[in-house]
C-alpha positions in Angstrom: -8.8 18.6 -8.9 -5.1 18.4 -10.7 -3.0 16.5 -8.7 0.5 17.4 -9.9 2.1 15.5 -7.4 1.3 12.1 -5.7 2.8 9.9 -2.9 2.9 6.7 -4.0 0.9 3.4 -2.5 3.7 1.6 -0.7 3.4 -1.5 1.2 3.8 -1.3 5.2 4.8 1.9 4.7 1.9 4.1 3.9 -0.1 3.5 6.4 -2.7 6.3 8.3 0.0 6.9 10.4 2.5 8.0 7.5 0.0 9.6 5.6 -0.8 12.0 8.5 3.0 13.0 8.8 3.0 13.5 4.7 0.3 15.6 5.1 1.4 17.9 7.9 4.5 18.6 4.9 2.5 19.3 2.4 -2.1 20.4 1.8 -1.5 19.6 -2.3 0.1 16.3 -2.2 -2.2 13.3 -3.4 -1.5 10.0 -0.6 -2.3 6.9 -1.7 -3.1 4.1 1.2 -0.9 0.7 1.0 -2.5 -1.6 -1.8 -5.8 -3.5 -0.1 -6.6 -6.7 -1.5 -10.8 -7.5 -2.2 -11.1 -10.0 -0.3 -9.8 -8.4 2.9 -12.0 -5.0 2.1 -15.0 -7.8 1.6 -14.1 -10.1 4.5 -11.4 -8.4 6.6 -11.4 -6.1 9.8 -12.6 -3.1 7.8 -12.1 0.1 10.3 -8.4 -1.5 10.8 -7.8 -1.7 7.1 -9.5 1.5 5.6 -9.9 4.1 8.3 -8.2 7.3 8.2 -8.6 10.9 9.2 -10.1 13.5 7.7 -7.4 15.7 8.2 -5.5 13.5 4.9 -7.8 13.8 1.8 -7.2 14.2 -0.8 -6.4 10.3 -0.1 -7.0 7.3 -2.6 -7.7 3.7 -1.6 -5.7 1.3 -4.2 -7.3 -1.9 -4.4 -5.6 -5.0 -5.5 -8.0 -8.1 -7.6 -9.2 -9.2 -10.9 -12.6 -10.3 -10.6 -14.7 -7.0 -11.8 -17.9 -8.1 -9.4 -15.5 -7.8 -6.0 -13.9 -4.8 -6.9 -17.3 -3.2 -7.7 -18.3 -4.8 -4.2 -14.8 -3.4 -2.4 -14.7 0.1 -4.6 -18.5 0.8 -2.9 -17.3 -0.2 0.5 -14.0 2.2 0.3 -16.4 4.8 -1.4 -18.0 5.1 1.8 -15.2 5.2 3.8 -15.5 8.6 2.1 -12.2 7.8 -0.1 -11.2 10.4 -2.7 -10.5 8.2 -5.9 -10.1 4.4 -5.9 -7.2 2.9 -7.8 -6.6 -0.7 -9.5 -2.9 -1.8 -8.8 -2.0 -3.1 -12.2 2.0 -2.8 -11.0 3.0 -5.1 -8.4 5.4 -7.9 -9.1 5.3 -10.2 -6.2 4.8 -13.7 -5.8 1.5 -13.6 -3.6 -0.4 -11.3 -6.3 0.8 -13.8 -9.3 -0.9 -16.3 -6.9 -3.6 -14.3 -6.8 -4.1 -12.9 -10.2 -4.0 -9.3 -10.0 -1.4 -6.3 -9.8 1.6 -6.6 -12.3 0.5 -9.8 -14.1 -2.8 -8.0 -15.3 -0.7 -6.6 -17.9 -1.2 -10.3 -19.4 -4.9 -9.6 -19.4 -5.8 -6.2 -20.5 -9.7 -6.6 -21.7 -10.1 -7.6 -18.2 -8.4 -5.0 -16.8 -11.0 -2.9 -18.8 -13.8 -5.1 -17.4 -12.7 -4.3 -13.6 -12.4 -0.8 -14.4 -15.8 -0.6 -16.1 -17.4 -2.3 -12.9 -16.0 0.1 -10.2 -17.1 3.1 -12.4 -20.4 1.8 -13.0 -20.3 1.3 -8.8 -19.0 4.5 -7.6 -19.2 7.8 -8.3 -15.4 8.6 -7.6 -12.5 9.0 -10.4 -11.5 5.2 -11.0 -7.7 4.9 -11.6 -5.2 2.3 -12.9 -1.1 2.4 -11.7 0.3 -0.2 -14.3 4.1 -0.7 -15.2 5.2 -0.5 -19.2 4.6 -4.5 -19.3 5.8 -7.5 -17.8 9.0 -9.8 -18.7 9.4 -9.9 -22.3 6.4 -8.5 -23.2 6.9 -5.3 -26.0 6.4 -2.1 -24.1 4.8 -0.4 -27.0 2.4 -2.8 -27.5 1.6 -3.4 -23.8 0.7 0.0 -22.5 -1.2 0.8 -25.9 -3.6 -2.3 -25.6 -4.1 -1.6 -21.8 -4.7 2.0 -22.5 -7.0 1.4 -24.6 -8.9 -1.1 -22.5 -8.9 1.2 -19.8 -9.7 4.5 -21.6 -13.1 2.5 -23.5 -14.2 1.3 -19.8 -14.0 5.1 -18.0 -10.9 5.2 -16.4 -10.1 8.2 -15.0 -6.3 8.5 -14.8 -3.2 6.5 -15.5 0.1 6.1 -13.3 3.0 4.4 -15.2 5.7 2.8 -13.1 8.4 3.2 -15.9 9.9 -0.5 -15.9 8.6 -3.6 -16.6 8.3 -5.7 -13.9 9.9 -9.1 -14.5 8.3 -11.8 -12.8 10.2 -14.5 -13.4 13.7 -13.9 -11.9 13.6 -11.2 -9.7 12.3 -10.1 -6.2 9.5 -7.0 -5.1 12.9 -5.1 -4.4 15.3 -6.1 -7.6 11.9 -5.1 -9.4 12.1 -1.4 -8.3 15.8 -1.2 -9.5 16.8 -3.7 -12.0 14.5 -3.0 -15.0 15.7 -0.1 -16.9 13.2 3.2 -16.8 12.2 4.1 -19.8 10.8 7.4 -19.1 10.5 8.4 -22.7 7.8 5.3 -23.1 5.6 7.1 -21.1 5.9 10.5 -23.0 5.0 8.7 -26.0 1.6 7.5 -24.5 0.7 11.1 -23.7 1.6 12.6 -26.7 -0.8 9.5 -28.0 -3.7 10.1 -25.7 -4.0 14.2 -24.7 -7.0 14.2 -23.1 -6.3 11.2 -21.0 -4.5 12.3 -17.6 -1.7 10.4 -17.1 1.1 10.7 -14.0 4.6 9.3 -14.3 6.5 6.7 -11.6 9.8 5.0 -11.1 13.0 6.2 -9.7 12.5 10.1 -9.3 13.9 11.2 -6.8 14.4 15.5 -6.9 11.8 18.5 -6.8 14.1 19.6 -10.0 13.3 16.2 -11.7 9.4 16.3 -11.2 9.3 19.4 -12.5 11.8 18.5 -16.1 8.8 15.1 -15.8 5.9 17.6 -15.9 7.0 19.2 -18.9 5.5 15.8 -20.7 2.5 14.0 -18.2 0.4 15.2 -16.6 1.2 14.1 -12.7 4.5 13.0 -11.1 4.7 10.1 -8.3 7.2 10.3 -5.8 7.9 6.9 -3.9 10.6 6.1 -1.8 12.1 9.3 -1.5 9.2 10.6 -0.3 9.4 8.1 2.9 12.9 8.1 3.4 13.5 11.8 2.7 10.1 13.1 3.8 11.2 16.9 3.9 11.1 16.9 0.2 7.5 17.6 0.5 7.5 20.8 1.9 8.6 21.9 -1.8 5.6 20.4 -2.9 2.8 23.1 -2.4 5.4 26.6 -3.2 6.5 25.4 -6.2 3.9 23.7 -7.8 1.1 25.3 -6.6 2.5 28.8 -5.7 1.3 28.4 -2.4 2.8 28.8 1.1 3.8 24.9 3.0 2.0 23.9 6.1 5.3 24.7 7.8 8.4 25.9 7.4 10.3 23.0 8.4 10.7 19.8 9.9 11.2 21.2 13.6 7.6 22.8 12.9 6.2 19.8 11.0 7.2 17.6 14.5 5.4 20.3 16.5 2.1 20.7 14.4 2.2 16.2 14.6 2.2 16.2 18.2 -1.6 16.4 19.2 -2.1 13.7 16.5 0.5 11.6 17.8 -0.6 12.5 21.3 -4.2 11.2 19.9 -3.0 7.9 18.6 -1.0 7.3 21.8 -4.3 8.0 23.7 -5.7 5.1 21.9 -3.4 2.6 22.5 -0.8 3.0 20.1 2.7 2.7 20.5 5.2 5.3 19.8 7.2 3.2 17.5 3.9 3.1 15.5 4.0 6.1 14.5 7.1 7.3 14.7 8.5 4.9 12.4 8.0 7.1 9.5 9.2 9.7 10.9 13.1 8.3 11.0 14.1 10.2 7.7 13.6 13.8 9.0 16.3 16.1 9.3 18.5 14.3 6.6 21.4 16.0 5.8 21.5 18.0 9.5 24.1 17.5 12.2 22.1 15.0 14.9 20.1 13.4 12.0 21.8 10.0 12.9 21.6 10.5 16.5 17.8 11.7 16.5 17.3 8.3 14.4 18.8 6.1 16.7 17.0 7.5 19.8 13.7 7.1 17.8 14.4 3.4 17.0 15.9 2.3 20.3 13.8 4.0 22.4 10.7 4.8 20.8 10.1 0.9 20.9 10.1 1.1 24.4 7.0 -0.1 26.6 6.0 3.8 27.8 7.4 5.7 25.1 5.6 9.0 25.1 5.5 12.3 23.4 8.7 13.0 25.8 11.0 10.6 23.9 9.9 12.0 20.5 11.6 15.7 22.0 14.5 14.0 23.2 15.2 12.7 19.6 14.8 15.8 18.3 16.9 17.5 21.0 19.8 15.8 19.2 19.7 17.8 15.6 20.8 20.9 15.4 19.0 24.0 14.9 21.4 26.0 13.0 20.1 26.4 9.1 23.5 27.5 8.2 25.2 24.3 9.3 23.8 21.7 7.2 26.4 19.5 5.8 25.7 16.0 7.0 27.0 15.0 9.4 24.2 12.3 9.8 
């Protein structure tokens, strides 16, 4: 399957819950779960950390570590889970991974980047994939993506998604690290053009349907992050116009509708509205109400008792009107 178009893994943010509500916006969209370390898919509360619901595959598990024997270990356990595609995180910047040896700092270490990929593929039979960034404080980009390509590409992997930054990890936070670095989009045009038959998706900063589309004239796949959480409506565009087929609905008043039974599930189960509707606060952007349907949602969606009820009261604040869209949020 071609996955034009992927929702990026995004700590304590893409969690079941939101990955249900991104799916409601769009069938095509890849979802990515929040990067899982091995040693809590090995040692932690498993059903808490991996489970999801059917209704959201195509979904892929990304795994954060660097020693190739408990990622095999973890990339069989996910694999059961009946995952879609498990993914190395070869990306993230902060402190606890450096601590840990894996995500961004792996760019220091590409053979054994290849060795981890080599012993999830020889462990699973789903596609393996790597998200890396174009190298890490003063490394040469050039040189960095090549040699980890090419580790990568000799072990079996099956995709790569290039966050277009470096991440610098000495001198600036998780959150200066999505920002600061300069994207250097072209970089990873280069390593296509290099390597044809290799599927590789694009990251970092994009933030329009009109944007992914300019992107997929040069790679293969385009990952939306933060947009796609705080502006969650820009999925709907997802299946029409790169897939020339219909959206689930036809907008966010229907996407809240069509949510309801699984909301009404989770709240069955012991959830708490907030929960869930926590990723819900960036519908309706751009509508008259938006501001007010956010602030009911936050204030009283935390509420002991918070049902279904308080999620149609929020909504009763945003207008209806499709001709009066200037924001008034």
């Amino acid at each position: 399957m071609t996955h034009k178009l992927s929702v990026a893994p995004m700590m304590e943010w893409s969690d079941r819950f939101c990955r249900s509500l991104h799916r409601v916006l769009s069938r095509r969209a890849r979802l990515y779960t929040e990067m899982v370390t091995t040693g809590a898919v090995l040692h932690g509360p498993r059903e808490r950390l991996l489970g999801f619901d059917a209704e959201e595959h195509f979904v892929a598990v990304q795994l954060g570590g660097s020693d190739p024997a408990d990622l095999a270990k973890a990339a069989r356990i996910c694999a059961d889970f009946g995952y879609d595609e498990i993914n190395l995180n070869v990306g993230c910047p902060s402190d606890r991974v450096q601590n840990g040896r894996f995500g961004a700092c792996l760019m220091l270490e590409p053979a054994l980047v290849g060795e981890c990929v080599a012993a999830m593929k020889a462990a699973v039979s789903l596609p393996v994939t790597v998200k890396c960034r174009i190298g890490v404080d003063d490394q040469d980009s050039e040189e960095a993506v090549d040699t980890l390509t090419a580790a990568v590409v000799a072990a079996g992997c099956d995709e790569l998604v290039v966050h277009a930054r470096k991440a610098w990890l000495k001198g600036l936070s998780p959150k200066e690290n999505r920002d600061v670095p300069p994207l250097d989009y072209s970089r990873v045009y280069r390593l296509k053009q290099a390597r044809p038959n290799l599927p590789i998706g694009i990251n970092g900063g994009i933030k329009t349907m009109a944007e992914t589309h300019e992107h997929l004239r040069h790679v293969d796949s385009v990952m939306l992050g933060r947009v796609a959480y705080h502006e969650p409506e820009i999925l709907l565009a997802v299946d029409p116009e790169l897939y020339g087929e219909e959206p689930p609905v036809a907008d966010a008043f229907e996407a809240i509708e069509a949510y309801e039974p699984y909301i009404a599930a989770r709240l069955a189960e012991g959830h708490r509205l907030h929960t869930v509707t926590r990723h819900m606060l960036g519908l309706f952007t751009g509508r008259p109400g938006a501001r007010a349907y956010r602030r009911h949602l936050a204030t009283e969606g935390t509420k002991p008792g918070a049902s279904l009820q308080t999620l149609r009261d929020a909504v009763a604040h945003v207008s209806r009107d499709s001709a009066d869209l200037e924001d008034a949020a």
